[in-house]
ChimeraX commands (.cxc) that place a marker at each C-alpha (Angstrom):
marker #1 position 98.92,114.37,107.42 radius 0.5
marker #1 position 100.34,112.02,109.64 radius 0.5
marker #1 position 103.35,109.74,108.34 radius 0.5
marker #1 position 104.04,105.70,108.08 radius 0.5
marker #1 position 106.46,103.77,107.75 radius 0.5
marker #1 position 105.84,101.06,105.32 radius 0.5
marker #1 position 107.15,97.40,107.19 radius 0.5
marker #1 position 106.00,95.48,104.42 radius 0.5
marker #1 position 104.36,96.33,101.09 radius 0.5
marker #1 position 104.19,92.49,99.19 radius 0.5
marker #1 position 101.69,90.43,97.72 radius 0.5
marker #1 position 100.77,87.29,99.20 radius 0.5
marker #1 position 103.04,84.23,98.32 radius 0.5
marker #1 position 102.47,80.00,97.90 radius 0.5
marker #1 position 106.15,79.64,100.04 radius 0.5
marker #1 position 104.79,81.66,103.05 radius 0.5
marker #1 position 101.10,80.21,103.14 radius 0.5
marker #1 position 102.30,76.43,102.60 radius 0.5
marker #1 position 104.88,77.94,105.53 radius 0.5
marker #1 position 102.03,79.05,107.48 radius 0.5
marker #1 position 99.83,75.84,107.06 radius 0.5
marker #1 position 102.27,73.80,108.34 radius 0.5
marker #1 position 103.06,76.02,111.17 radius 0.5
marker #1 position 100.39,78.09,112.35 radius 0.5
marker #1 position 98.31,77.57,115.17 radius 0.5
marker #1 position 94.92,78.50,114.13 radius 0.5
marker #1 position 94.10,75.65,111.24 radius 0.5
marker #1 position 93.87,78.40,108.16 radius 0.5
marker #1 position 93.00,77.14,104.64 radius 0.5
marker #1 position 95.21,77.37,101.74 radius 0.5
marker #1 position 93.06,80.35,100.31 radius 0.5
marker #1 position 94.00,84.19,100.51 radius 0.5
marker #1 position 91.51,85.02,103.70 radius 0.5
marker #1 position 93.94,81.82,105.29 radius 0.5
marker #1 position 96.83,83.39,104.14 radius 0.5
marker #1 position 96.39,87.10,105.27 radius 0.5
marker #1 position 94.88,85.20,108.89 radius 0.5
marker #1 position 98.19,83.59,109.47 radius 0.5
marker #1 position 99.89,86.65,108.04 radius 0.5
marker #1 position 98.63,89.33,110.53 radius 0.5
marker #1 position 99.10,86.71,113.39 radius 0.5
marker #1 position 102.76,85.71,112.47 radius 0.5
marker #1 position 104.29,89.79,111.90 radius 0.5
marker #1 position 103.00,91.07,115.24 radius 0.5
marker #1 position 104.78,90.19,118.48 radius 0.5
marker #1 position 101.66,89.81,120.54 radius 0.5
marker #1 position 100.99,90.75,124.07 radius 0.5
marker #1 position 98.12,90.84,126.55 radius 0.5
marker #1 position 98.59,94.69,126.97 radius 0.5
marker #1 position 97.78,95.43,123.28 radius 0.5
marker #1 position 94.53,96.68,121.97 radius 0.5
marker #1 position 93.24,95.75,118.67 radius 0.5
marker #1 position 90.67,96.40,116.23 radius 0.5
marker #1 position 89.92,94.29,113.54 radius 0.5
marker #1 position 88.07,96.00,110.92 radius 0.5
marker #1 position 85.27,93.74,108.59 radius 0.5
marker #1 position 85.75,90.94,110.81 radius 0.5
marker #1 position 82.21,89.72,110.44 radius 0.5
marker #1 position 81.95,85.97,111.18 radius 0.5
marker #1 position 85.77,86.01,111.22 radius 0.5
marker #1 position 87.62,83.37,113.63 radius 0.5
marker #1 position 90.79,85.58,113.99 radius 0.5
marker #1 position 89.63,88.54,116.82 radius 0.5
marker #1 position 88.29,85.50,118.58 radius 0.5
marker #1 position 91.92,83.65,117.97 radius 0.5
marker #1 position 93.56,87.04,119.23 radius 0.5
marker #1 position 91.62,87.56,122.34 radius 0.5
marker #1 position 91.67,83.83,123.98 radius 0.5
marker #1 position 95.51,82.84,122.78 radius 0.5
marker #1 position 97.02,86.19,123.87 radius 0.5
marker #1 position 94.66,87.92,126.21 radius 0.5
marker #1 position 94.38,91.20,124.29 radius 0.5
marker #1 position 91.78,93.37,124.40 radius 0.5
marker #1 position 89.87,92.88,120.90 radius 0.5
marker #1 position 87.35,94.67,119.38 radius 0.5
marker #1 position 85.36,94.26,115.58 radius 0.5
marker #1 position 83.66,96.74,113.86 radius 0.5
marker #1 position 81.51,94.84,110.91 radius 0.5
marker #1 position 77.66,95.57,110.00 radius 0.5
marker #1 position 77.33,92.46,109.34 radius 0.5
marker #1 position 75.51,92.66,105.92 radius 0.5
marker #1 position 72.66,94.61,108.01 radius 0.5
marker #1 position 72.65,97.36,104.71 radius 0.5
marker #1 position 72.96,94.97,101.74 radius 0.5
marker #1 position 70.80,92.11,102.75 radius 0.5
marker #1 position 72.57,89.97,100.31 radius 0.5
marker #1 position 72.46,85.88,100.50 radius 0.5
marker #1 position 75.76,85.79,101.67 radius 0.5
marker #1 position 74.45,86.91,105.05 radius 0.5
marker #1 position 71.63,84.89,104.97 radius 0.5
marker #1 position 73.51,81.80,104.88 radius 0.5
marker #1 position 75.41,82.79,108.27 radius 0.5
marker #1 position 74.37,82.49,111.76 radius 0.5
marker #1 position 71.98,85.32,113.29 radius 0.5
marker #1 position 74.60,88.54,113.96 radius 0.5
marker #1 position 73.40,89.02,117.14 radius 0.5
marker #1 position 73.47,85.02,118.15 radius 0.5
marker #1 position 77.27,85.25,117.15 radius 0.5
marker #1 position 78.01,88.02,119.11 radius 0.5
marker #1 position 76.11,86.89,122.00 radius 0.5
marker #1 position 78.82,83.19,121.98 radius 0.5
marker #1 position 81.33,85.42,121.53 radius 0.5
marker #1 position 81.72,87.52,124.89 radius 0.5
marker #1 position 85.60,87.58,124.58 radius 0.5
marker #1 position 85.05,90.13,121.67 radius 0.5
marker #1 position 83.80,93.77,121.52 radius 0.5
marker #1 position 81.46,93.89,118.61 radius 0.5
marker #1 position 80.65,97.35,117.45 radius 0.5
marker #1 position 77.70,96.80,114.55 radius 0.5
marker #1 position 78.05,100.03,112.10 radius 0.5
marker #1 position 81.21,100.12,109.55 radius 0.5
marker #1 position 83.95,102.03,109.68 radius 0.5
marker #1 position 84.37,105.71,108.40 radius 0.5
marker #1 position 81.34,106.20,110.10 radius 0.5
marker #1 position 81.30,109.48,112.28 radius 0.5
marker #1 position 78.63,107.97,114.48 radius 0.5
marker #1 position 80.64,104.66,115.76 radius 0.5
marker #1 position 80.97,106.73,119.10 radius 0.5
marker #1 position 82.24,103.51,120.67 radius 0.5
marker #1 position 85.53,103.35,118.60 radius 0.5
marker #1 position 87.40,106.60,120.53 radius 0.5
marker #1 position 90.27,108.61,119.01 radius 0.5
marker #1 position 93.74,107.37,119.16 radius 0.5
marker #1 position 92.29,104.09,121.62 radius 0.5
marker #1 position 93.96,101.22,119.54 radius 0.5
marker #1 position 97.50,100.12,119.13 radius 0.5
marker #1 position 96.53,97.18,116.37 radius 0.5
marker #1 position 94.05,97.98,113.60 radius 0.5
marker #1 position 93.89,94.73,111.29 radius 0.5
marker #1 position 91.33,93.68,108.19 radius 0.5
marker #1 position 91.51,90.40,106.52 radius 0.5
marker #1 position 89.69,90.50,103.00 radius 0.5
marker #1 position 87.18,93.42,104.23 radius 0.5
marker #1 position 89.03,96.50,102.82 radius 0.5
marker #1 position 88.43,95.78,99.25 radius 0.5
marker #1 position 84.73,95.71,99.65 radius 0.5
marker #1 position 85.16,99.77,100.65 radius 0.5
marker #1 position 83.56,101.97,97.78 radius 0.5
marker #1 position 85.69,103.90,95.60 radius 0.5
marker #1 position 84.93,107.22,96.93 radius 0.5
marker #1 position 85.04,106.18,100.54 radius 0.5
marker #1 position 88.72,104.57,100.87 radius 0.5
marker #1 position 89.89,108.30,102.16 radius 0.5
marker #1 position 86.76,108.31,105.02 radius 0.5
marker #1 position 87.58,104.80,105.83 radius 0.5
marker #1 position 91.80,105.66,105.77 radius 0.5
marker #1 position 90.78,108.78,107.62 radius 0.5
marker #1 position 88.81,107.18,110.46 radius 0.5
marker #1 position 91.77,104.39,111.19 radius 0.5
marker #1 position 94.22,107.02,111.33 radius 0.5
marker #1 position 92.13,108.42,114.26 radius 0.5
marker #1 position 91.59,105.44,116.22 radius 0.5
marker #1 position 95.34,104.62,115.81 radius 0.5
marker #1 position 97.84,105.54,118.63 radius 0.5
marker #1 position 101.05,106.84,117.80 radius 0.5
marker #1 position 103.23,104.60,117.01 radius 0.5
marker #1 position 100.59,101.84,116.52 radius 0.5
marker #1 position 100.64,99.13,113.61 radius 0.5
marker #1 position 98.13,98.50,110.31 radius 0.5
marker #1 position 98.52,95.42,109.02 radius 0.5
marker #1 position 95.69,94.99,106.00 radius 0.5
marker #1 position 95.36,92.24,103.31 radius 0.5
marker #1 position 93.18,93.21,100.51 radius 0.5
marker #1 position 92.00,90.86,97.95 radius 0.5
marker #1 position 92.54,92.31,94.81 radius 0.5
marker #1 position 91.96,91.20,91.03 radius 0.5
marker #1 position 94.10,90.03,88.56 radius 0.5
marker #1 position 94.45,92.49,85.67 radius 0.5
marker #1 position 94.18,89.32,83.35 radius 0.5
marker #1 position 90.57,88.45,84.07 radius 0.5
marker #1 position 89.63,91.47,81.28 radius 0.5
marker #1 position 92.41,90.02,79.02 radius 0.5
marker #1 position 96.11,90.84,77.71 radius 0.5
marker #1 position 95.03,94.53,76.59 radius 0.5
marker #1 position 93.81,95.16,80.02 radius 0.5
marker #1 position 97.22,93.68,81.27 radius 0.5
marker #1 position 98.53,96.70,78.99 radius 0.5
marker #1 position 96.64,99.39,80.12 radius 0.5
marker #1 position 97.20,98.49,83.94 radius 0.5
marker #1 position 100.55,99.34,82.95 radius 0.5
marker #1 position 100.06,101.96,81.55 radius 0.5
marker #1 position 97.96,103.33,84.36 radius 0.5
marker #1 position 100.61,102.77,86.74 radius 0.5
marker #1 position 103.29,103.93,84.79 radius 0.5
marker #1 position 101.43,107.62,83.54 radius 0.5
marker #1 position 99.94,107.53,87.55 radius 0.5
marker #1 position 101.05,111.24,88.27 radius 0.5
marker #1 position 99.55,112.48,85.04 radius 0.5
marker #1 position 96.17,110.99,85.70 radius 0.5
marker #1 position 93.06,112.97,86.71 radius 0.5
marker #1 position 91.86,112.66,90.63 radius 0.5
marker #1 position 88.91,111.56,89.09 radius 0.5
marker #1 position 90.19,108.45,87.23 radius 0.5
marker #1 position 92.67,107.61,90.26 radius 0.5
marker #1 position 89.58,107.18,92.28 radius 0.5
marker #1 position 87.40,105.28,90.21 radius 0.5
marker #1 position 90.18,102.64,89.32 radius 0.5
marker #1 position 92.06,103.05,92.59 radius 0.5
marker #1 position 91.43,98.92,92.88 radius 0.5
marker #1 position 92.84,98.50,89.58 radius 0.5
marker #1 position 96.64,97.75,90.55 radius 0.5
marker #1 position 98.40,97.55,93.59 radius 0.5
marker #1 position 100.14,100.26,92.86 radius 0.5
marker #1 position 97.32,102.62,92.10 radius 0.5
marker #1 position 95.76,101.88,96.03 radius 0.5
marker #1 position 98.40,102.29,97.60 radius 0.5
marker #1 position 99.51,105.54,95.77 radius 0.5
marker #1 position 95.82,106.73,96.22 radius 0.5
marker #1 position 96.29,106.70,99.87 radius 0.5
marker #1 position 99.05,109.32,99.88 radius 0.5
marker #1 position 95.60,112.05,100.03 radius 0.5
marker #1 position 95.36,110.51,103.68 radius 0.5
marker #1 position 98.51,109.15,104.65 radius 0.5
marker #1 position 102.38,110.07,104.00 radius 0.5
marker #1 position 104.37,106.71,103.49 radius 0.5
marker #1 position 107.70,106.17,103.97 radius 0.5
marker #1 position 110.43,103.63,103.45 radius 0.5
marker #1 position 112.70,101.95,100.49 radius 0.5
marker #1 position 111.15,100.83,97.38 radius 0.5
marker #1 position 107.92,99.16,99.01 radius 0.5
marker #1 position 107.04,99.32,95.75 radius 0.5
marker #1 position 109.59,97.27,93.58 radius 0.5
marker #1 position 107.85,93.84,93.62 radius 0.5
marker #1 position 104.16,95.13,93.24 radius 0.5
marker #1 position 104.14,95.59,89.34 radius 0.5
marker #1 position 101.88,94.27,87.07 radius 0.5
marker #1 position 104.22,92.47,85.43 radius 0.5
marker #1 position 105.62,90.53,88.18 radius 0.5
marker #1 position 101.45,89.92,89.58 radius 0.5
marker #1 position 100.75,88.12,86.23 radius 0.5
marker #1 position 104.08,85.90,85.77 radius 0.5
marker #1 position 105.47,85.31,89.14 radius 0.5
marker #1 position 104.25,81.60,89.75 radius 0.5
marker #1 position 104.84,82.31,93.53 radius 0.5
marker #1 position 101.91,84.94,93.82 radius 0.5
marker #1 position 98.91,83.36,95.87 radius 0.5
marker #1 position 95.59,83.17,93.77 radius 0.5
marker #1 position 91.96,82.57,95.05 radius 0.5
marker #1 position 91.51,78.96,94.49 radius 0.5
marker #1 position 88.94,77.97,92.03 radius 0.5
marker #1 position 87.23,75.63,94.80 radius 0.5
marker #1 position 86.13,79.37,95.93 radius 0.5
marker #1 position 84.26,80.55,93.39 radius 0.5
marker #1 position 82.68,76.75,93.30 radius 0.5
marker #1 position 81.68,77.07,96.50 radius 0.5
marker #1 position 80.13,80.38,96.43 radius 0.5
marker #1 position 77.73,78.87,93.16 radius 0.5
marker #1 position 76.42,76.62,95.61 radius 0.5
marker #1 position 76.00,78.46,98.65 radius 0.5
marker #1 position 74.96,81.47,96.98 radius 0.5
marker #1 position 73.38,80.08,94.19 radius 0.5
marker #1 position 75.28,81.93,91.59 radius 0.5
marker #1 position 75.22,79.64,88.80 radius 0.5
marker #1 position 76.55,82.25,86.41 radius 0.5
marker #1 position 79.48,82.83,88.49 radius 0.5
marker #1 position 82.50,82.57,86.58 radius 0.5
marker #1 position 86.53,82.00,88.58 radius 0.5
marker #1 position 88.32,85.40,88.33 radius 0.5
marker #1 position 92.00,85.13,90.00 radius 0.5
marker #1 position 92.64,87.39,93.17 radius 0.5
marker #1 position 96.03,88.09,94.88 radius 0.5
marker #1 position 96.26,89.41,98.35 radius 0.5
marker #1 position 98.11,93.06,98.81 radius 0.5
marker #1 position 99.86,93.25,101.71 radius 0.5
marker #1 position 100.28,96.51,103.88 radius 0.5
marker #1 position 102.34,96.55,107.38 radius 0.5
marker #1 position 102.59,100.23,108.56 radius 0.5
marker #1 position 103.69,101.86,111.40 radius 0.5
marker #1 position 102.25,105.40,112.40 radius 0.5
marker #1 position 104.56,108.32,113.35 radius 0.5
marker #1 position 105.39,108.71,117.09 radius 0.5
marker link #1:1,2 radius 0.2
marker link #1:2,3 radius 0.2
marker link #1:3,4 radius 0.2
marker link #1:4,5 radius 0.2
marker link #1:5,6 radius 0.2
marker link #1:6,7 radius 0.2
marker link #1:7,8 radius 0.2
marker link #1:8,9 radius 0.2
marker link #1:9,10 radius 0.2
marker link #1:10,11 radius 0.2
marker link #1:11,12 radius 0.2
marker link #1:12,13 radius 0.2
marker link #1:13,14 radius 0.2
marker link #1:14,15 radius 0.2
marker link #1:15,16 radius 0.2
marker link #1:16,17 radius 0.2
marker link #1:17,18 radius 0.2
marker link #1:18,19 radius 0.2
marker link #1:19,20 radius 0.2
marker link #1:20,21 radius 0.2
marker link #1:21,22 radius 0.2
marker link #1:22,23 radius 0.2
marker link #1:23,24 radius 0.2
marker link #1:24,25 radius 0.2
marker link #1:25,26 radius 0.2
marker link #1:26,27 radius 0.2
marker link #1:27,28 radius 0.2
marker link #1:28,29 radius 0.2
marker link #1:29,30 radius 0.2
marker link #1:30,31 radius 0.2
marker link #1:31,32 radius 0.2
marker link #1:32,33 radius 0.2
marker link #1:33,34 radius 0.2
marker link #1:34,35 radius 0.2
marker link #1:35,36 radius 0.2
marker link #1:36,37 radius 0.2
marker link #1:37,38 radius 0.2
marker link #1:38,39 radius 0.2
marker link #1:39,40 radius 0.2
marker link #1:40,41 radius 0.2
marker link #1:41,42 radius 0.2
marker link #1:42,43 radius 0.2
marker link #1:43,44 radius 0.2
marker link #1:44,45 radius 0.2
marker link #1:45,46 radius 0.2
marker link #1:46,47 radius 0.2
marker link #1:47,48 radius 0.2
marker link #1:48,49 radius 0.2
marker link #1:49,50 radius 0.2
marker link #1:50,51 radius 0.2
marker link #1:51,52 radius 0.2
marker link #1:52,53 radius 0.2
marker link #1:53,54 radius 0.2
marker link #1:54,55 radius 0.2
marker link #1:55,56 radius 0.2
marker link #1:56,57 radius 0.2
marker link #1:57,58 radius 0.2
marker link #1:58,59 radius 0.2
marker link #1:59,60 radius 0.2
marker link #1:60,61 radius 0.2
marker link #1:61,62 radius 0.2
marker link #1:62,63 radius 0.2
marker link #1:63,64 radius 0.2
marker link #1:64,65 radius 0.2
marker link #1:65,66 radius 0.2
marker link #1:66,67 radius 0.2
marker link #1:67,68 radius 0.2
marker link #1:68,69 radius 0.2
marker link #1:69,70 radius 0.2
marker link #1:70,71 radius 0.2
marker link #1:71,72 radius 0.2
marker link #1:72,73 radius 0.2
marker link #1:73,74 radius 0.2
marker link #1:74,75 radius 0.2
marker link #1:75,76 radius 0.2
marker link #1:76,77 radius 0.2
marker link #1:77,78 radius 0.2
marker link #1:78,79 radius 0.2
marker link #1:79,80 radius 0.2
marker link #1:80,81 radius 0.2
marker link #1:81,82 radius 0.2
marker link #1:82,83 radius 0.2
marker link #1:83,84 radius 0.2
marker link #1:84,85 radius 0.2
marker link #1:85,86 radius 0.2
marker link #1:86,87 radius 0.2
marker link #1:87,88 radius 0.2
marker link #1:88,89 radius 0.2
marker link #1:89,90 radius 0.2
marker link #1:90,91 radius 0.2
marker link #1:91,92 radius 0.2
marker link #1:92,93 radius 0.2
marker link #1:93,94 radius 0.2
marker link #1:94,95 radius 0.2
marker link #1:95,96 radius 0.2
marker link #1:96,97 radius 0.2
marker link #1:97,98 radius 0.2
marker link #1:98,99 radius 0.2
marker link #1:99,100 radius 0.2
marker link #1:100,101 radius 0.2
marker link #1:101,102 radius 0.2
marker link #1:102,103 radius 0.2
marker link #1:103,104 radius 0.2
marker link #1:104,105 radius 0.2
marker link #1:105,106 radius 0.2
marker link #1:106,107 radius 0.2
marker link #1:107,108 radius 0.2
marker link #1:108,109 radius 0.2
marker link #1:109,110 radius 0.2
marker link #1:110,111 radius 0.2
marker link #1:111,112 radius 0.2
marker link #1:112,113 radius 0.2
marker link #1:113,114 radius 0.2
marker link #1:114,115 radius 0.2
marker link #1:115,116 radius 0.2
marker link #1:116,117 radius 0.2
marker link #1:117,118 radius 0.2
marker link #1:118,119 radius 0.2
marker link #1:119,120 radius 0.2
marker link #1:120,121 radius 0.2
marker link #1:121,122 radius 0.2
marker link #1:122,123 radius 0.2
marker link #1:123,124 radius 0.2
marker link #1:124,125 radius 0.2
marker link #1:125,126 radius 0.2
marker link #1:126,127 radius 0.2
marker link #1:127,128 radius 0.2
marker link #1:128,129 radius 0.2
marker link #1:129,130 radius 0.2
marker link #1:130,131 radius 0.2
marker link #1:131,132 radius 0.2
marker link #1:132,133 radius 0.2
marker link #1:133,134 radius 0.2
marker link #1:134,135 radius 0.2
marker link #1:135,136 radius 0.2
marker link #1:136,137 radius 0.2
marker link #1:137,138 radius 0.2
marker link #1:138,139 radius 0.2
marker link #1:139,140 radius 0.2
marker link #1:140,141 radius 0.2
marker link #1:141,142 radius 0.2
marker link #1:142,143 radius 0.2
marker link #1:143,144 radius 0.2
marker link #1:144,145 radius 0.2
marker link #1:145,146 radius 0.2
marker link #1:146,147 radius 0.2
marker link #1:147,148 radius 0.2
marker link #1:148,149 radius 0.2
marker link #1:149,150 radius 0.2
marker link #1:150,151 radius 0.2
marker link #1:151,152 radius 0.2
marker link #1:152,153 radius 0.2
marker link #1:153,154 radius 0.2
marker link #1:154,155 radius 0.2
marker link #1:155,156 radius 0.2
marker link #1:156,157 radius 0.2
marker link #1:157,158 radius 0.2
marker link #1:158,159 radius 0.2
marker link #1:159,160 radius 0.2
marker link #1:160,161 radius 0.2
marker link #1:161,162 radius 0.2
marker link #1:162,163 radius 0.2
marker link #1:163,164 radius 0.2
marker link #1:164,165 radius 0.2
marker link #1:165,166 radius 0.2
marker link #1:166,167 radius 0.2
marker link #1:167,168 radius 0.2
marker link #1:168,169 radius 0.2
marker link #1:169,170 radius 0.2
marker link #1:170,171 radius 0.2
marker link #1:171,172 radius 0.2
marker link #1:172,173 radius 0.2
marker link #1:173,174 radius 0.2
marker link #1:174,175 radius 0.2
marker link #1:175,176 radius 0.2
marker link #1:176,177 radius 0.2
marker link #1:177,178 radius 0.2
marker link #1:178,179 radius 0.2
marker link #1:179,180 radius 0.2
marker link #1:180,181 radius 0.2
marker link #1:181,182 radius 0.2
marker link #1:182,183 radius 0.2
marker link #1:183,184 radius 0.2
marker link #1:184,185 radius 0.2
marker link #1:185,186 radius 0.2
marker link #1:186,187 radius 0.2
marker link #1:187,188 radius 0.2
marker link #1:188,189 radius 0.2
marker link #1:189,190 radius 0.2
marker link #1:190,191 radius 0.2
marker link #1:191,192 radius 0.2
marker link #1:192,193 radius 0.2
marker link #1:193,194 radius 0.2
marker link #1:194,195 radius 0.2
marker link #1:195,196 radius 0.2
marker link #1:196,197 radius 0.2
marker link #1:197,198 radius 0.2
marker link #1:198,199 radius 0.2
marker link #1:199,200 radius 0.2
marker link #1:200,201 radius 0.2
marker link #1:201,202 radius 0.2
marker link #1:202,203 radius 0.2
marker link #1:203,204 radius 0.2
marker link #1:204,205 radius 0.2
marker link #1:205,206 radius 0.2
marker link #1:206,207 radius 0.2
marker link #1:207,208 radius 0.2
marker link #1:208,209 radius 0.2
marker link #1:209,210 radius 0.2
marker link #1:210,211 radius 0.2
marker link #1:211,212 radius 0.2
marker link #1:212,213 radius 0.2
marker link #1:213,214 radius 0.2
marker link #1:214,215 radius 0.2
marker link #1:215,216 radius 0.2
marker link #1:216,217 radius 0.2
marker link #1:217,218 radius 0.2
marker link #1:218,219 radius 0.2
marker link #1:219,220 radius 0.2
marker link #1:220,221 radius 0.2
marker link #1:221,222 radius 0.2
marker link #1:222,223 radius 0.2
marker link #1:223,224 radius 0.2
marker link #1:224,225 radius 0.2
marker link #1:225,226 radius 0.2
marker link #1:226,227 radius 0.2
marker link #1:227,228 radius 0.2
marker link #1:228,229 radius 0.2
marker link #1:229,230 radius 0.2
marker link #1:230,231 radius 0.2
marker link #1:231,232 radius 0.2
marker link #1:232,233 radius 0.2
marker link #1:233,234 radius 0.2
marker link #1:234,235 radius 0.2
marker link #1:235,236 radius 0.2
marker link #1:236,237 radius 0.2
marker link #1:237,238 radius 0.2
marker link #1:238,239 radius 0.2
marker link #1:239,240 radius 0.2
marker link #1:240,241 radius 0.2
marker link #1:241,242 radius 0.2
marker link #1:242,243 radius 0.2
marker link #1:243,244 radius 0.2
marker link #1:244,245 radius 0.2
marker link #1:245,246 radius 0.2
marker link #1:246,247 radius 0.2
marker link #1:247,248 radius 0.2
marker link #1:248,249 radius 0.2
marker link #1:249,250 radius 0.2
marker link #1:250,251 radius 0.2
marker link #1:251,252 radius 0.2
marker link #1:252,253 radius 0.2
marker link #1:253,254 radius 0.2
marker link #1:254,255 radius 0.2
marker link #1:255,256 radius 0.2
marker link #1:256,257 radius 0.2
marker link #1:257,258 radius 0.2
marker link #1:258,259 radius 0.2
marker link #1:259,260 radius 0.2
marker link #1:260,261 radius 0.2
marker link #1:261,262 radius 0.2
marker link #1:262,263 radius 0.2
marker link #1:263,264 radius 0.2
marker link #1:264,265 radius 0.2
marker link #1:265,266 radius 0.2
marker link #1:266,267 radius 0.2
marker link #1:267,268 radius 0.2
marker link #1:268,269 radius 0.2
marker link #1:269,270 radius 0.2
marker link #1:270,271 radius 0.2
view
């Protein structure tokens, strides 16, 4: 099991993004994909000697961002929707028409965790990045998926993920209880129920990937408590203008606003 160090375990927060907005170069919106774009950009001291993967990028402007503003080698790994064929997909440009305006980018269609993705070789990348992609990873593959980064990672190479993640208040204050619960009784809780909940707290995904990973630093995770998700004012939430638009693009009419934070993870593999 190969070891990290944990640089940053946080969730997202309004001082950075309004920080971000009025400072980054690539024109993000004040939403948490925005957020975790100008994130990733802003904690890595980029050069034109590093190679990076981003992982989900789909349509995603930021490997494109990477590759022209500081020359690195970039590749994305994304299936663009090829699997579901869901209406989000359909309301994109043609996969292959992206790809084919975007020669500055290695696209590699399959997704991640996948044996077969014989482009993406062992150890090859010193970045491996997602930006609101990780989430979307079924329960019982997040230790495939973990698995398969750790492989393509160098040693000594940097993660830096953002996953959107849900609010525990969406199911009400007795579901703000039990997330609490959960997190505090964690060790005592079957494998079973750690895997089908491992979204349910920040806590409880990043604990879950200790059966891939062995993390290391000081308290990383102080400030990710329930508690301080649901009252801390200064946690970033999905705007409702999100779910709006997705009614009208998607035509979910019955789509109701459920608040989403963005967790945070900055690691650093073992030499």
């Amino acid at each position: 099991m190969n070891k990290y160090h944990v640089i940053e375990a946080s969730l997202a927060d309004t001082h950075r993004l309004l920080s971000y907005r009025l400072n980054s170069k690539l024109d993000i919106h004040l939403n948490i994909k925005g957020f975790n774009y100008a994130w990733i950009l802003d904690s890595i001291q980029w050069k034109s000697d590093i190679r990076v993967l981003d992982v989900g990028a789909g349509y995603s402007r930021l490997p494109s961002h990477i590759a022209l503003t500081h020359g690195c080698e970039v590749w994305a790994v994304d299936d663009f929707g090829y699997s579901e064929n869901g209406t989000f997909w359909e309301r994109n440009q043609e996969p292959s028409h992206y790809i084919d305006d975007h020669p500055e980018i290695h696209y590699v269609i399959g997704r991640i965790g996948d044996e077969n993705l014989n482009e993406l070789l062992p150890g090859s990348f010193d970045v491996i990045v997602s930006a609101s992609a990780l989430e979307h990873v079924p329960q019982g593959d997040v230790v495939k998926v973990w698995s398969h980064m750790d492989q393509l990672l160098k040693p000594g190479g940097l993660m830096l993920h953002g996953l959107d993640i849900a609010f525990p208040t969406n199911l009400g204050w007795k579901h703000v209880a039990l997330a609490v619960l959960f997190d505090c009784f964690y060790p005592l809780i079957p494998r079973t129920l750690k895997q089908r909940f491992v979204y349910e707290t920040p806590k409880s995904y990043i604990r879950y990937l200790s059966r891939v990973v062995s993390l290391t630093g000081n308290n990383w995770l102080k400030d990710l408590g329930v508690v301080n998700m649901v009252l801390n004012p200064e946690i970033v939430t999905e705007p409702l203008e999100h779910t709006y638009h997705r009614m009208v693009k998607d035509g979910q009419t019955e789509a109701r606003y459920f608040r989403m934070g963005s967790l945070l993870l900055h690691l650093k593999k073992g030499e």
